[in-house]
Biopython code that builds the backbone (N, CA, C, O; Angstrom):
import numpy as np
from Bio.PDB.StructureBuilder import StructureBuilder

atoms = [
    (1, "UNK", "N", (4.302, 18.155, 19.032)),
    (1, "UNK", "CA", (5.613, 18.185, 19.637)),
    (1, "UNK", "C", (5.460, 18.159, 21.155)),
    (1, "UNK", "O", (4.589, 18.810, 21.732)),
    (2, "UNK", "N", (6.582, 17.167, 21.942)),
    (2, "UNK", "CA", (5.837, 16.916, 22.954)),
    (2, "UNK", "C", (7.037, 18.303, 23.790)),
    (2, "UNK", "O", (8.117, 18.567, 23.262)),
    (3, "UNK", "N", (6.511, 19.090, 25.241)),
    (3, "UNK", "CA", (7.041, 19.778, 25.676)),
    (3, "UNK", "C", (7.903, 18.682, 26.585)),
    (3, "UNK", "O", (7.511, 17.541, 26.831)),
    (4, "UNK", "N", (9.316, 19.337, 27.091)),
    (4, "UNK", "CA", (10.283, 19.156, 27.632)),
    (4, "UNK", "C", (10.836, 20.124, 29.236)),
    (4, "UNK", "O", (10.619, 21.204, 29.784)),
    (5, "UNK", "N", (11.263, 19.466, 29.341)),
    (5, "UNK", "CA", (11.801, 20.012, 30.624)),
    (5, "UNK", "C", (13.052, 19.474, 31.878)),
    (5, "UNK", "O", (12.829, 18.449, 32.522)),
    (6, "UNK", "N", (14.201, 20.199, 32.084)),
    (6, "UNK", "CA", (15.180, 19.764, 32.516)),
    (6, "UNK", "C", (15.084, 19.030, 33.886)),
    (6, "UNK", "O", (14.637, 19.723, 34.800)),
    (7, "UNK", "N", (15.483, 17.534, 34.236)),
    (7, "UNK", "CA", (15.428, 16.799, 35.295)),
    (7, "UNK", "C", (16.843, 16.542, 35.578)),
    (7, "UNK", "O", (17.736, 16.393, 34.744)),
    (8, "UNK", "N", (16.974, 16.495, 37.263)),
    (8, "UNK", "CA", (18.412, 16.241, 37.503)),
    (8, "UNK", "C", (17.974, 15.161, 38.811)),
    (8, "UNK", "O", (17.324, 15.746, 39.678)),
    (9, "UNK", "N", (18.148, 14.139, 39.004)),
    (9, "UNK", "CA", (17.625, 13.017, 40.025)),
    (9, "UNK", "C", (17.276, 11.900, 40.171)),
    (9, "UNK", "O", (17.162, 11.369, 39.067)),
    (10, "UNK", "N", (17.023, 11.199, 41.019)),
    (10, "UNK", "CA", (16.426, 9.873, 40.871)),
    (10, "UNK", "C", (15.051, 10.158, 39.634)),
    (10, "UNK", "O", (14.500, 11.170, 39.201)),
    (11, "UNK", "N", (14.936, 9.049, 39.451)),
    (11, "UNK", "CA", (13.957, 8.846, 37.932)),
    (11, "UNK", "C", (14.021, 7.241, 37.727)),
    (11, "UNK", "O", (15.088, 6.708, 38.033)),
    (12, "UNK", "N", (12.893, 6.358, 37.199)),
    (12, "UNK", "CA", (12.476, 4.936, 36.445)),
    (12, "UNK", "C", (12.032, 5.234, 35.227)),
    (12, "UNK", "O", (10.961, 5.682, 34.819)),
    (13, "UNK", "N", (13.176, 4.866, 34.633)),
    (13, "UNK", "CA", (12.919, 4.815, 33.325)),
    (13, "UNK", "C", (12.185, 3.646, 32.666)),
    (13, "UNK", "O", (11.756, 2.745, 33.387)),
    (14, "UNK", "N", (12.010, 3.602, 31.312)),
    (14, "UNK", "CA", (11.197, 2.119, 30.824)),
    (14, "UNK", "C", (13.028, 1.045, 31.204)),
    (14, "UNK", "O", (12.928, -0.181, 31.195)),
    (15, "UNK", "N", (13.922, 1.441, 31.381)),
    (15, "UNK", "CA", (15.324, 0.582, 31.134)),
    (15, "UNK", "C", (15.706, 1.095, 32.650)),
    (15, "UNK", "O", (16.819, 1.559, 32.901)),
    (16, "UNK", "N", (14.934, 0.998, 33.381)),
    (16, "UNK", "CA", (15.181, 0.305, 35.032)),
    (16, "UNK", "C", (15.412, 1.992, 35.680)),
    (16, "UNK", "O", (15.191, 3.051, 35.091)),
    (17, "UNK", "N", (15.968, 1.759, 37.192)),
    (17, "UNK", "CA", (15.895, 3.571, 38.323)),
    (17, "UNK", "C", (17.383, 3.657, 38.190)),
    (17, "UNK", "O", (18.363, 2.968, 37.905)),
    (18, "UNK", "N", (16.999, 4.998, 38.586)),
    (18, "UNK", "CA", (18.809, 5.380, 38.300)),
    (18, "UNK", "C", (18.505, 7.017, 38.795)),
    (18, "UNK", "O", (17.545, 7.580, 39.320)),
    (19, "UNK", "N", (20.046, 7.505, 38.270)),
    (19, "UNK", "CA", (19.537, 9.176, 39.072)),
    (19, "UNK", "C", (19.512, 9.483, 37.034)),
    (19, "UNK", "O", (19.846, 8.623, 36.219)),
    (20, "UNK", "N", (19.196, 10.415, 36.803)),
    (20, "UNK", "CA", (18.706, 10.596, 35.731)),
    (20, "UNK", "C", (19.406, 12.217, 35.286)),
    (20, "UNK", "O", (19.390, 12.882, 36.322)),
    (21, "UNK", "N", (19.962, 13.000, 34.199)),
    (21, "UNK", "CA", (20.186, 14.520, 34.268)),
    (21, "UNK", "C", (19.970, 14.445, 32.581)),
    (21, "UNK", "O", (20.426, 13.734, 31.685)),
    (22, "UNK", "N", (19.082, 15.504, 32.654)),
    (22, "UNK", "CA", (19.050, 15.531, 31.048)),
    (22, "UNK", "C", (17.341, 16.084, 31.009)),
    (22, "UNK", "O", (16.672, 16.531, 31.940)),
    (23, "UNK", "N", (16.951, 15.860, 29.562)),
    (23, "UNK", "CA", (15.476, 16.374, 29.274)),
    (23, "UNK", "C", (14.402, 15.217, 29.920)),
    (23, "UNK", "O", (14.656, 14.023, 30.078)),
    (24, "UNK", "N", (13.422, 15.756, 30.170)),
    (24, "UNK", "CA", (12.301, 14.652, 30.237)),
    (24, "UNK", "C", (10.787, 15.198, 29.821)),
    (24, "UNK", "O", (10.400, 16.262, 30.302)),
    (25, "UNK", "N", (9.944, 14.442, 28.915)),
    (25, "UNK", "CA", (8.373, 15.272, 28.495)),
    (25, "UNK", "C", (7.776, 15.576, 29.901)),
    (25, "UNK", "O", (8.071, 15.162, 31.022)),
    (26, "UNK", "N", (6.966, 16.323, 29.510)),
    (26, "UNK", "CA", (6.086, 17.023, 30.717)),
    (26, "UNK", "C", (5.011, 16.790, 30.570)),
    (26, "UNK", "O", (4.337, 17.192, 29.621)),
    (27, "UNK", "N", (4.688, 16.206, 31.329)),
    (27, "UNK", "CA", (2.711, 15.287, 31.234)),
    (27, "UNK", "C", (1.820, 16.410, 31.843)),
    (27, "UNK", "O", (1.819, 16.631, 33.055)),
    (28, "UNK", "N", (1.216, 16.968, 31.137)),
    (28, "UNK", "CA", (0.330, 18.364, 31.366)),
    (28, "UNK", "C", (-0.859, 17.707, 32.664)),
    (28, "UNK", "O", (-1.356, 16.586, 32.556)),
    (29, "UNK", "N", (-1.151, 18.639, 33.824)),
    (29, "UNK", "CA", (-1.827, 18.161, 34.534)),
    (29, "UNK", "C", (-3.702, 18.122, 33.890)),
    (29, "UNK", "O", (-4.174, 18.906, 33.066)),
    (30, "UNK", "N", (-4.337, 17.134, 34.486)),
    (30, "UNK", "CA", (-6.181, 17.284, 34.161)),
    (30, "UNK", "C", (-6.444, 18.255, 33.671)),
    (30, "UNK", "O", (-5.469, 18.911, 33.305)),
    (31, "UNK", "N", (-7.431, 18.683, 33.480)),
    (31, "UNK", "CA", (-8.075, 19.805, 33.706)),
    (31, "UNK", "C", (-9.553, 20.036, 35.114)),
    (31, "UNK", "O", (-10.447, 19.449, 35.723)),
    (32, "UNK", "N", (-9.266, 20.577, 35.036)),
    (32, "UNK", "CA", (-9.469, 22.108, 34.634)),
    (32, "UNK", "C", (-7.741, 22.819, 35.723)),
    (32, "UNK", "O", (-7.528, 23.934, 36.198)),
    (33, "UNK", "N", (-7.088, 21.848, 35.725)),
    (33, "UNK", "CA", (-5.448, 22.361, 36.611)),
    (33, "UNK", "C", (-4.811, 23.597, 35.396)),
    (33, "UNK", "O", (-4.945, 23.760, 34.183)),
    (34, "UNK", "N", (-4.172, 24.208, 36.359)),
    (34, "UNK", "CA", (-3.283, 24.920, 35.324)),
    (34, "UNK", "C", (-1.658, 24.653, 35.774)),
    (34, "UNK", "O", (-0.599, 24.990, 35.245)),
    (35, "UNK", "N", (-1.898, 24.077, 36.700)),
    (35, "UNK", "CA", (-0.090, 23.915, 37.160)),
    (35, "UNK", "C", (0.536, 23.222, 35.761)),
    (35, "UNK", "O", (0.033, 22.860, 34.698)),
    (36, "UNK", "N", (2.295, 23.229, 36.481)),
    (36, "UNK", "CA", (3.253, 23.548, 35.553)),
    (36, "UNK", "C", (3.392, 21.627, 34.883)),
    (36, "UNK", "O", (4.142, 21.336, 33.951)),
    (37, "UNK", "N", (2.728, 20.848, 35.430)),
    (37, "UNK", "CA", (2.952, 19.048, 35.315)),
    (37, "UNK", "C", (3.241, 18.806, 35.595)),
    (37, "UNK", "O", (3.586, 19.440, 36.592)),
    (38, "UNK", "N", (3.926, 17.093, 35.436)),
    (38, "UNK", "CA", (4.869, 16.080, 36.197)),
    (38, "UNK", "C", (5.862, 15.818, 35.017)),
    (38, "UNK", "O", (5.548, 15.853, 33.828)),
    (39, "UNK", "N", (7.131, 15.546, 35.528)),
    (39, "UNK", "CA", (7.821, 15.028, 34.823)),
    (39, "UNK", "C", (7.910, 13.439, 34.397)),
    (39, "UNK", "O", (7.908, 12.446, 35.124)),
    (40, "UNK", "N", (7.990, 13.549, 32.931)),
    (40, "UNK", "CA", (7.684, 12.165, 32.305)),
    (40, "UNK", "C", (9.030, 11.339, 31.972)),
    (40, "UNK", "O", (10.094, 11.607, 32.529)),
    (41, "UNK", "N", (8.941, 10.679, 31.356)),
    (41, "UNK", "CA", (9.788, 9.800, 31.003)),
    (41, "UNK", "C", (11.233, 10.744, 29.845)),
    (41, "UNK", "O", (11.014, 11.551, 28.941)),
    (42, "UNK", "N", (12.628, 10.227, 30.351)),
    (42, "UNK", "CA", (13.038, 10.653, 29.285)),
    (42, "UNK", "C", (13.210, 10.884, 27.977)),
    (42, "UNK", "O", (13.456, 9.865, 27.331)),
    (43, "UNK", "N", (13.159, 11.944, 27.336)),
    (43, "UNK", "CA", (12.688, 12.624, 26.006)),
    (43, "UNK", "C", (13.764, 13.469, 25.531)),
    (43, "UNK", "O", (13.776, 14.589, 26.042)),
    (44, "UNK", "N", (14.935, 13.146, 24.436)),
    (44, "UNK", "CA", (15.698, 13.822, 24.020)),
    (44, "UNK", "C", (17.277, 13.692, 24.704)),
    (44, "UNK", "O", (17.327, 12.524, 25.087)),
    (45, "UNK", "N", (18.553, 14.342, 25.023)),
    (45, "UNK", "CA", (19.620, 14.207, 24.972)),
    (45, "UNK", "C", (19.193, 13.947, 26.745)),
    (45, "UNK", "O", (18.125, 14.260, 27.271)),
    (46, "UNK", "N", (20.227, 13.377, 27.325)),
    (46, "UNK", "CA", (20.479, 12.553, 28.695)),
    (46, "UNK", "C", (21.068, 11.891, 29.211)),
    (46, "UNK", "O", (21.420, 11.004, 28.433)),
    (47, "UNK", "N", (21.507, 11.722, 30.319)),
    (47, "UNK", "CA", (22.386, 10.551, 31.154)),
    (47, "UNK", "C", (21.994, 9.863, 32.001)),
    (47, "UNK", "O", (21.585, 10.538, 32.946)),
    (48, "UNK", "N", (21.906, 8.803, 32.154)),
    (48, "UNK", "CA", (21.336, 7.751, 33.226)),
    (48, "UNK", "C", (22.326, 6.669, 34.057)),
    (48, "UNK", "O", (22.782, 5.602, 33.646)),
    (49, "UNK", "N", (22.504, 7.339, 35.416)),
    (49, "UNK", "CA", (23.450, 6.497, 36.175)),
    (49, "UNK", "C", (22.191, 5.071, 36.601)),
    (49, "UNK", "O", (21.200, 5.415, 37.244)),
    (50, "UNK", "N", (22.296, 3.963, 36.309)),
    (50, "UNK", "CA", (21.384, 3.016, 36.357)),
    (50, "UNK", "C", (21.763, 2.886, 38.082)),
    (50, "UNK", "O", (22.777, 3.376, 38.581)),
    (51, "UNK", "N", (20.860, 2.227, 38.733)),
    (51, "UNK", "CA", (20.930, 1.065, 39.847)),
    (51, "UNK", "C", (21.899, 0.382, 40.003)),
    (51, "UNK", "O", (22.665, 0.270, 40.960)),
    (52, "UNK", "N", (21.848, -0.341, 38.517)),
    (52, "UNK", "CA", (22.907, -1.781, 38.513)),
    (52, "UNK", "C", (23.959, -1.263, 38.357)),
    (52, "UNK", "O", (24.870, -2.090, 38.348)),
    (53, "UNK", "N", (24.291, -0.188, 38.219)),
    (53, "UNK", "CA", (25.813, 0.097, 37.700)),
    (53, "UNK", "C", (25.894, 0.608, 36.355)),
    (53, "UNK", "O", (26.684, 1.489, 36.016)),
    (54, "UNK", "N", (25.104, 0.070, 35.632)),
    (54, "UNK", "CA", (25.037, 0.856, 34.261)),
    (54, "UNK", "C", (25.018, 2.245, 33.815)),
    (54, "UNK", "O", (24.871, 2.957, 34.808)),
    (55, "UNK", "N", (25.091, 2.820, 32.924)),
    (55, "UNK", "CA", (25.394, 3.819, 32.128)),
    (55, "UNK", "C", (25.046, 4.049, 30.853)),
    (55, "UNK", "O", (25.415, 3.418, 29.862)),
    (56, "UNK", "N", (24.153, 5.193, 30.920)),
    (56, "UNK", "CA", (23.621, 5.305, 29.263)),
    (56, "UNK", "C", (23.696, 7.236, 29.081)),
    (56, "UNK", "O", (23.214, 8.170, 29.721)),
    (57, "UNK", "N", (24.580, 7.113, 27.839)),
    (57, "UNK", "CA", (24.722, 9.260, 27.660)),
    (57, "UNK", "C", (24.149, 8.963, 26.206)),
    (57, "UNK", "O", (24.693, 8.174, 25.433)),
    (58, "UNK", "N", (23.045, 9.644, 25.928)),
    (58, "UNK", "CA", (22.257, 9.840, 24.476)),
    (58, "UNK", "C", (21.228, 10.171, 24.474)),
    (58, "UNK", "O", (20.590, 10.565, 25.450)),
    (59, "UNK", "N", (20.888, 10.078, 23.434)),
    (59, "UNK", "CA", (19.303, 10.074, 22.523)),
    (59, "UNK", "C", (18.298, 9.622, 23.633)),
    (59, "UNK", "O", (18.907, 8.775, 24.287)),
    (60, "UNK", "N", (17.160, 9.773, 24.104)),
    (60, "UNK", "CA", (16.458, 9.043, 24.535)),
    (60, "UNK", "C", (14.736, 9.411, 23.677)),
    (60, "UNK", "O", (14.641, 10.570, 23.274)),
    (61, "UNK", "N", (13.750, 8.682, 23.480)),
    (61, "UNK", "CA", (12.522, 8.595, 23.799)),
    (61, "UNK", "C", (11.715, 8.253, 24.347)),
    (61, "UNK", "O", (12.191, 7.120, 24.283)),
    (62, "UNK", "N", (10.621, 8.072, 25.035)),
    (62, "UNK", "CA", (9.809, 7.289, 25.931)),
    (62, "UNK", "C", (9.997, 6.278, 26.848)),
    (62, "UNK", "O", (9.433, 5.243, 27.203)),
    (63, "UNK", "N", (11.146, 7.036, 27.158)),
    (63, "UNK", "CA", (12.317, 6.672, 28.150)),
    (63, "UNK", "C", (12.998, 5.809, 27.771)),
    (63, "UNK", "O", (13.670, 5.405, 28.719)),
    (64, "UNK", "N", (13.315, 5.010, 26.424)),
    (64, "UNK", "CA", (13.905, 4.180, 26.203)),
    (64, "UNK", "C", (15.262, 5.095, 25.514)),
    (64, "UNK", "O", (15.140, 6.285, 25.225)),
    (65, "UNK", "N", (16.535, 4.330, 25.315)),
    (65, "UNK", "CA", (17.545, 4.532, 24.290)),
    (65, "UNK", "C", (17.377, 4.602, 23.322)),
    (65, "UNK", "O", (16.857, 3.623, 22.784)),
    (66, "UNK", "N", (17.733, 5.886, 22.430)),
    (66, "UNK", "CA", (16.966, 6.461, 20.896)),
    (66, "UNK", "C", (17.921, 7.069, 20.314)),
    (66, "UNK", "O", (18.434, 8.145, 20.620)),
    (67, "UNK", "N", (18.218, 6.209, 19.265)),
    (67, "UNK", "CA", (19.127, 7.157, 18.440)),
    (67, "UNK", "C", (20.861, 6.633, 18.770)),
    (67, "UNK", "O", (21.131, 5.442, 18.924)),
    (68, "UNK", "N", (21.931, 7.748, 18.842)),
    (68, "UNK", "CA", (23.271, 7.436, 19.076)),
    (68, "UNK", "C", (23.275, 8.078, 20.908)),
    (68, "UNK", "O", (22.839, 8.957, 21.651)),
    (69, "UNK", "N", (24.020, 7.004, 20.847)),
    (69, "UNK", "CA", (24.901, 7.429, 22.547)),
    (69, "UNK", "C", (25.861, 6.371, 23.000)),
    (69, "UNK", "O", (26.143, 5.639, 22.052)),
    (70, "UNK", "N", (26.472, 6.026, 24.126)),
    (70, "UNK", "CA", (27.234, 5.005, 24.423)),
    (70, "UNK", "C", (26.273, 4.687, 26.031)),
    (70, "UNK", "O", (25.474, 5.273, 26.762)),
    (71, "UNK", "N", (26.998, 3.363, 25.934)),
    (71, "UNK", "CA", (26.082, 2.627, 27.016)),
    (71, "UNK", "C", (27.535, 1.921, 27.713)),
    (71, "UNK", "O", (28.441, 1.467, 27.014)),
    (72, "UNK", "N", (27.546, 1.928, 28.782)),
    (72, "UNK", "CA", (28.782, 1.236, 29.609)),
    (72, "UNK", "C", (27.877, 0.526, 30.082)),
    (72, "UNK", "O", (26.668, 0.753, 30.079)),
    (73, "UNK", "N", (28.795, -0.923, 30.775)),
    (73, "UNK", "CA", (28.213, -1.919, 31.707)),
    (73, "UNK", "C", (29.261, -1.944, 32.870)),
    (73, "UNK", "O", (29.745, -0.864, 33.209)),
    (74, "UNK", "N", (29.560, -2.831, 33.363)),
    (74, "UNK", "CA", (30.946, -3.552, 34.316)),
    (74, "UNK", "C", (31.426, -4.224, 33.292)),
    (74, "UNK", "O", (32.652, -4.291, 33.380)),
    (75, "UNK", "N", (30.885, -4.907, 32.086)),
    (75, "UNK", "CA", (31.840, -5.821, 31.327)),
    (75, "UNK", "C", (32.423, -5.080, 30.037)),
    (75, "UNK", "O", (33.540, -5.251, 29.548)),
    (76, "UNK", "N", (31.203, -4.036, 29.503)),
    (76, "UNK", "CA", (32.312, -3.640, 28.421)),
    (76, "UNK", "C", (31.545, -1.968, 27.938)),
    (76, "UNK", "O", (30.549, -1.653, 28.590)),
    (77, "UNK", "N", (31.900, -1.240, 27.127)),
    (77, "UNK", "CA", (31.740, -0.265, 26.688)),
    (77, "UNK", "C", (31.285, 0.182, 24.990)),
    (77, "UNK", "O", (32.048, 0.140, 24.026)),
    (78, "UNK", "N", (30.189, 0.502, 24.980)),
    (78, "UNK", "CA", (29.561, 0.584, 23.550)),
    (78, "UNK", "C", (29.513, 1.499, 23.097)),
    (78, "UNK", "O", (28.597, 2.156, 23.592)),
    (79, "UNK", "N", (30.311, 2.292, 21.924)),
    (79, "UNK", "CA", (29.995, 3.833, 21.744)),
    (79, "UNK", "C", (29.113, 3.676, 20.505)),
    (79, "UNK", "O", (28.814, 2.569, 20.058)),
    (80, "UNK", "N", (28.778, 4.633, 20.060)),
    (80, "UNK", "CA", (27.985, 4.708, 19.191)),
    (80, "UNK", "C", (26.538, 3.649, 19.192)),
    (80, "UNK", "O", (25.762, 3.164, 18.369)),
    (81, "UNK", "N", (26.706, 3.658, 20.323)),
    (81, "UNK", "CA", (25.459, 2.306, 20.349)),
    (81, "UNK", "C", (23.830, 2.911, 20.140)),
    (81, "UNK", "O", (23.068, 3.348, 21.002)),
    (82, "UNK", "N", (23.669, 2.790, 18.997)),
    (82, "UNK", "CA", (22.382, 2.727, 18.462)),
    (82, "UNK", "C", (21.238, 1.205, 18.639)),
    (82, "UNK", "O", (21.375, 0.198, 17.943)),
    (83, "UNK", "N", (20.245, 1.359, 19.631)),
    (83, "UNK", "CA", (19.503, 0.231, 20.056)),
    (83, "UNK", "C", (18.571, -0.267, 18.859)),
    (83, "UNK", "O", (17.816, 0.497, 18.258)),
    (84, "UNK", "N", (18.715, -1.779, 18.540)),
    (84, "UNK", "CA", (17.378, -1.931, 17.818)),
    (84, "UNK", "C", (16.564, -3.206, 18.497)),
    (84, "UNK", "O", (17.109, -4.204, 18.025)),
    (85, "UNK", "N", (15.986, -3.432, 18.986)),
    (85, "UNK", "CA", (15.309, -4.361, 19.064)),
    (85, "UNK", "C", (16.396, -5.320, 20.611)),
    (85, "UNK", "O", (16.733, -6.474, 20.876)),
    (86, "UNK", "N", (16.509, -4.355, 21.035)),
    (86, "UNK", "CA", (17.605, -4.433, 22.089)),
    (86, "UNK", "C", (18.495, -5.695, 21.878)),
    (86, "UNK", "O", (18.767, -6.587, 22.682)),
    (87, "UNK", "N", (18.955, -5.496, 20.309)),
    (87, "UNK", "CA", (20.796, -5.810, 20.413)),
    (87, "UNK", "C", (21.726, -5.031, 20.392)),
    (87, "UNK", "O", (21.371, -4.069, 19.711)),
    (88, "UNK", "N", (22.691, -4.903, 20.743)),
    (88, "UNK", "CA", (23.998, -3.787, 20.814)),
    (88, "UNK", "C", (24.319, -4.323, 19.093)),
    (88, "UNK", "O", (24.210, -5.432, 18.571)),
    (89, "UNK", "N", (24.723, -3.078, 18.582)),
    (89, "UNK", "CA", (25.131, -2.209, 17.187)),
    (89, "UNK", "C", (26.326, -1.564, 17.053)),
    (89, "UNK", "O", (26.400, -0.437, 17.543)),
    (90, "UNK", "N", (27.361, -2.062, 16.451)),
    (90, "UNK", "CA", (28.112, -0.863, 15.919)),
    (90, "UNK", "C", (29.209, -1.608, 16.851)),
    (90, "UNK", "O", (28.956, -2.670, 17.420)),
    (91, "UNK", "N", (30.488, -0.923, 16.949)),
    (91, "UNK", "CA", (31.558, -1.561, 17.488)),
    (91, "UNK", "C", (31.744, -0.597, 18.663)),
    (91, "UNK", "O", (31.459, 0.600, 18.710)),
    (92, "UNK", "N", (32.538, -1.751, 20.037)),
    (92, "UNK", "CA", (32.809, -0.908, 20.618)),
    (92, "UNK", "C", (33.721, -1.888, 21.679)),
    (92, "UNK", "O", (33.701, -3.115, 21.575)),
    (93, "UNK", "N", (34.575, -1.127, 22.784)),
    (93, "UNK", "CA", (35.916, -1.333, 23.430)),
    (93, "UNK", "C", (35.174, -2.303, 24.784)),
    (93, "UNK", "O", (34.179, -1.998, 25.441)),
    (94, "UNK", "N", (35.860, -3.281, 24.885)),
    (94, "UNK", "CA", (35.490, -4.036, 25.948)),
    (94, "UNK", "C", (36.252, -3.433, 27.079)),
    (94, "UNK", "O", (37.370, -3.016, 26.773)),
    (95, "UNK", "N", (35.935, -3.318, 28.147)),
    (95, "UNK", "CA", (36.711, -2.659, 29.286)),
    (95, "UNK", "C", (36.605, -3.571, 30.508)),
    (95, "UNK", "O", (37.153, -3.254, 31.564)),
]
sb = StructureBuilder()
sb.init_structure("model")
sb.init_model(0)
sb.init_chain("A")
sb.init_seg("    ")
for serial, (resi, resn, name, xyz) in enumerate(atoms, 1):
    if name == "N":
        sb.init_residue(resn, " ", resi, " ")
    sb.init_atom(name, np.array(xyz, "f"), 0.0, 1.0, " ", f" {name:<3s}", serial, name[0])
structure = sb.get_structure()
């Protein structure tokens, strides 16, 4: 089980920079270190204000979109958007 830890800020995710608030894994430092790590990629529930304007509130793993959440663009709005193989899933409100 990978450990976690709360991030609120800029962050690059594998799905581009953005300010980031939510969980992210904690990459344990070398050894023989005992400090506390670096923060990794997002891992578990989160929000990502993108660069481009985008918007993602959900699931995340290995910094990618995992699971249920909604994803906004400028052109339209996806709830329940579950990623597979990065096509949009499930219905949702064009805005």
């Amino acid at each position: 089980m990978a450990t976690t830890a709360w991030h609120a800020g800029p962050l690059t995710a594998n799905a581009g920079p953005g300010n980031y608030e939510g969980y992210v894994a904690v990459i344990p430092p070398p050894p023989p270190s005992t400090g506390p790590g670096t923060h990794g990629q997002p891992l578990g529930q989160g929000t990502m204000w993108f660069t481009s304007g985008n918007f993602y509130e959900g699931m995340w793993s290995n910094g990618r979109y995992h699971g249920k959440g909604i994803l906004r663009t400028a052109t339209f709005e996806q709830r329940d958007y579950r990623p597979r193989h990065h096509e949009l899933q499930g219905q949702g409100n064009q805005t």
